[in-house]
C-alpha positions in Angstrom: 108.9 90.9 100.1 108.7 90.0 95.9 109.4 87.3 95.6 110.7 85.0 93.1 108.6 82.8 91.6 109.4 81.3 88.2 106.1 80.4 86.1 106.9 76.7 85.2 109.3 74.4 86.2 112.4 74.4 84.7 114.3 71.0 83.4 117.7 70.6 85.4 119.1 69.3 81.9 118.8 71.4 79.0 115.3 70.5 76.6 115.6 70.7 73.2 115.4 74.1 71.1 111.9 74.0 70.1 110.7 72.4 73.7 107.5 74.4 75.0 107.7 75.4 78.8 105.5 72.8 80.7 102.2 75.0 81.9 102.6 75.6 85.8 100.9 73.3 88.2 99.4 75.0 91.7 100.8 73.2 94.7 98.5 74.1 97.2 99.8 71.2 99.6 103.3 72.5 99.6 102.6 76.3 100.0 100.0 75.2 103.0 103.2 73.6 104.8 105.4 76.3 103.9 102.4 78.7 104.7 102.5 76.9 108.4 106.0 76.9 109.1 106.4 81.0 108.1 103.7 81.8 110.8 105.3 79.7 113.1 109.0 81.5 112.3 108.6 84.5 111.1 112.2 85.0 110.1 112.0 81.8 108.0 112.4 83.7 104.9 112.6 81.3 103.0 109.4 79.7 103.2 108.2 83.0 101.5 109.9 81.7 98.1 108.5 78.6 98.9 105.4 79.5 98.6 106.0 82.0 95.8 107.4 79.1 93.9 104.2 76.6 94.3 101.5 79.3 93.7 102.6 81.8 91.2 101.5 80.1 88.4 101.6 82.2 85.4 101.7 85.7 87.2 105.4 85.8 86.6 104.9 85.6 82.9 101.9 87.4 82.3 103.7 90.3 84.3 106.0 89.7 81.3 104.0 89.8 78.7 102.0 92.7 80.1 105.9 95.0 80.8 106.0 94.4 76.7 102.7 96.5 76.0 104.2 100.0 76.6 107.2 101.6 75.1 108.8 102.2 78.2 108.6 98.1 79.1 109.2 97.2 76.4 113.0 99.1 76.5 112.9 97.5 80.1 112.6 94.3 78.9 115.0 94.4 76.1 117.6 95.8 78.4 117.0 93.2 81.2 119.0 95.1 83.7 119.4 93.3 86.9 118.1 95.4 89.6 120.2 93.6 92.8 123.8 94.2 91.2 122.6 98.0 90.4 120.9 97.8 94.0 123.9 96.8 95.6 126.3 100.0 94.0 126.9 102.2 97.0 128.6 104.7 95.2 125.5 105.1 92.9 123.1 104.9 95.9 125.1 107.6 97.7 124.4 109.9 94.8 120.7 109.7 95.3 119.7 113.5 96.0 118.3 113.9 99.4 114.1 113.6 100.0 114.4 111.4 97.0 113.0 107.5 96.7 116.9 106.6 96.6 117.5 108.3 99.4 114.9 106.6 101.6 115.9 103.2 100.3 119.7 103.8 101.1 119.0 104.7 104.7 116.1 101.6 105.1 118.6 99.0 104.1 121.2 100.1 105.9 119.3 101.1 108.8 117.8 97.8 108.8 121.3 96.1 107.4 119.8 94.5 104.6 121.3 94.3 101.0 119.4 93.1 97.5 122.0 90.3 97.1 121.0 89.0 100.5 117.1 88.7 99.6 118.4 87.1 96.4 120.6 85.1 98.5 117.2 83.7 100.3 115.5 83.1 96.9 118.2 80.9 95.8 118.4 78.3 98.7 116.3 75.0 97.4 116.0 76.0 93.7 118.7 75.9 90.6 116.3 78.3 88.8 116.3 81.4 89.8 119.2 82.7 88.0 118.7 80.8 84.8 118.6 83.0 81.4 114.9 83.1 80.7 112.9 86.5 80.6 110.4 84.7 82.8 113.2 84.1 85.2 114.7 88.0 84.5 111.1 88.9 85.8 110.9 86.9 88.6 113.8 88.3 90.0 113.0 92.0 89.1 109.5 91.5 91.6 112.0 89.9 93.8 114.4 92.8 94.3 111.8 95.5 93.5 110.3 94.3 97.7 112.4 96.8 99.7 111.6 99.5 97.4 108.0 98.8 97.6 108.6 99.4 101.5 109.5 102.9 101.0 106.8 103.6 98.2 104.1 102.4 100.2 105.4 103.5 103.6 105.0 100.0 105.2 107.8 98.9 107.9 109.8 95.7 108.2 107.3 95.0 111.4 104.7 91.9 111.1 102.0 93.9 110.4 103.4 96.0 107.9 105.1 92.9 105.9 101.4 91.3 106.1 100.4 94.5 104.3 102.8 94.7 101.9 102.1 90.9 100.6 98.5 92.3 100.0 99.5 94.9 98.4 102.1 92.6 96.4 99.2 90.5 95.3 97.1 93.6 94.2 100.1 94.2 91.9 101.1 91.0 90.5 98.1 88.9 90.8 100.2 85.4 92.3 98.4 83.5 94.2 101.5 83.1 96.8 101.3 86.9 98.1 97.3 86.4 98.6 97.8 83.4 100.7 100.4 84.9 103.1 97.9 87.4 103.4 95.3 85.7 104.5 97.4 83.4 107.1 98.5 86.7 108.5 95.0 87.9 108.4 94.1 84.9 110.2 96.2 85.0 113.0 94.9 88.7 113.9 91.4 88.0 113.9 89.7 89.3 117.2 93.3 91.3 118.1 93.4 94.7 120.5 93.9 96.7 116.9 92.5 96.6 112.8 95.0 94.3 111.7 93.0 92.7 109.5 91.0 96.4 107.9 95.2 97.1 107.6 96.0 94.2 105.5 92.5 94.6 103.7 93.5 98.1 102.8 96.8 97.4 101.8 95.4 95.2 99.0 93.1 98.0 98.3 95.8 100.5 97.9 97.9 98.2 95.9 94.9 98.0 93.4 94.8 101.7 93.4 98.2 102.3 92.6 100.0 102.5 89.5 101.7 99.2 88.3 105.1 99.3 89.8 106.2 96.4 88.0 106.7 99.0 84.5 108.6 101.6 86.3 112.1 102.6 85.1 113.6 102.2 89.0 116.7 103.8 87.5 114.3 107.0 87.4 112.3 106.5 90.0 114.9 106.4 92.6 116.1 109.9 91.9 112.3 111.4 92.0 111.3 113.0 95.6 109.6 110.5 97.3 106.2 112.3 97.7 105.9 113.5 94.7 106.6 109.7 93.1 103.7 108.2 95.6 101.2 110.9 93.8 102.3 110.3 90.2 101.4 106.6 91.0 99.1 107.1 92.9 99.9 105.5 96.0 97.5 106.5 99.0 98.5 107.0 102.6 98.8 103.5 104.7 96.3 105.3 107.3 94.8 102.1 109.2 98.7 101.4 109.7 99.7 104.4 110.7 97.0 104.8 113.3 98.2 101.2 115.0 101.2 101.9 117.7 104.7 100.6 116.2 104.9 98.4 119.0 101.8 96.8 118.5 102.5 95.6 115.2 104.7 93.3 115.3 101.5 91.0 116.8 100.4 90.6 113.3 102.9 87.4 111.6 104.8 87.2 108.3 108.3 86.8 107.8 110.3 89.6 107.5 111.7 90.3 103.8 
């Protein structure tokens, strides 16, 4: 589910050299619609960016700023390698050794017949930002195509339930405001169910907070480590409250699915 949420808007015509970046302006109005129209259609996608787009405020570039404060960002930044076109090699994902964090993100996506350039695809409907050259943007779409490997890493399925877990999770990790509210409509809508839904979202943002900061990883790297061993190094806990709900049950719980 990242997302792709620029930090300001960004003038269809070029501003002058020295222009400043307008500061971001919440729009709670139009995340509520989009908010209403995802639980109502879960396979509205779309919607997701929507509401990424009007709430994300200056998450995006603070992400930014923070991926500068350590050598190993820092490198990531200056290389600005975009994840989907490296995401979408098959020959490169075919080399991923088997048990490793490749691996399982090679079989999810074509198990599930997803692709990077599809959620990018999504992202790109309704805006003319998205792919602009701006490291705010570059960042953006690195939490955007960084979702389906945050699937694997936090062992969350493409179900409603575990999509409303990994936005809370999201928001534990990159602090917009977009990934809290989806979690709370989700966690609305399962109030007073059979199962925890809502303890399972809650803990999701909990583990999410635990965790390691994703958002600084070298995926490159990552990819080729064994799976379990990557979730201890960054410290990512079991999803137990999930696991211990029936996979049929838990597609009662709502978001859109990533």
């Amino acid at each position: 589910m990242t997302a792709d949420a620029l930090d300001a808007p960004i003038l269809r015509q070029a501003p002058p050299a020295n222009a400043r970046l307008p500061k971001p302006r919440l729009q709670w109005g139009a995340a509520l619609k989009a908010l209403r129209r995802l639980l109502n259609d879960k396979e509205d996608t779309g919607q997701v960016f929507e509401i990424m787009r009007a709430l994300n405020g200056t998450s995006t570039a603070d992400g930014y700023q923070r991926l500068l404060t350590t050598t190993q960002g820092g490198r990531i930044a200056y290389e600005r390698q975009e994840l989907a076109a490296k995401l979408m090699d098959d020959a490169w994902l075919d080399s991923m050794p088997a048990g490793s964090v490749g691996a399982a993100y090679r079989e999810f996506i074509r198990s599930e017949q997803l692709s990077a350039e599809g959620l990018a695809e999504v992202s790109r409907r309704d805006s003319g930002e998205v792919d602009i050259q701006h490291p705010y943007a570059w960042m953006g779409r690195r939490t955007r195509d960084v979702h389906d490997i945050w699937h694997i890493l936090s062992g969350y399925h493409r179900d409603g339930l575990g999509e409303s877990c990994l936005v809370a999770f999201s928001y534990a990790q990159t602090k917009g405001l977009g990934w809290a509210l989806i979690a709370l409509g989700a966690a609305s809508r399962s109030r007073g169910a059979d199962y925890p839904y809502v303890k399972a979202i809650w803990q999701g943002y909990k583990r999410g907070k635990a965790a390691a900061w994703l958002l600084g990883e070298d995926y490159e790297r990552l990819l080729h480590e064994p799976l379990e061993a990557a979730r201890k190094r960054l410290g990512i806990t079991p999803a137990t409250i999930y696991d211990s709900i029936p996979p049929e049950a838990r597609d009662a719980a709502v978001p859109a699915r990533m």
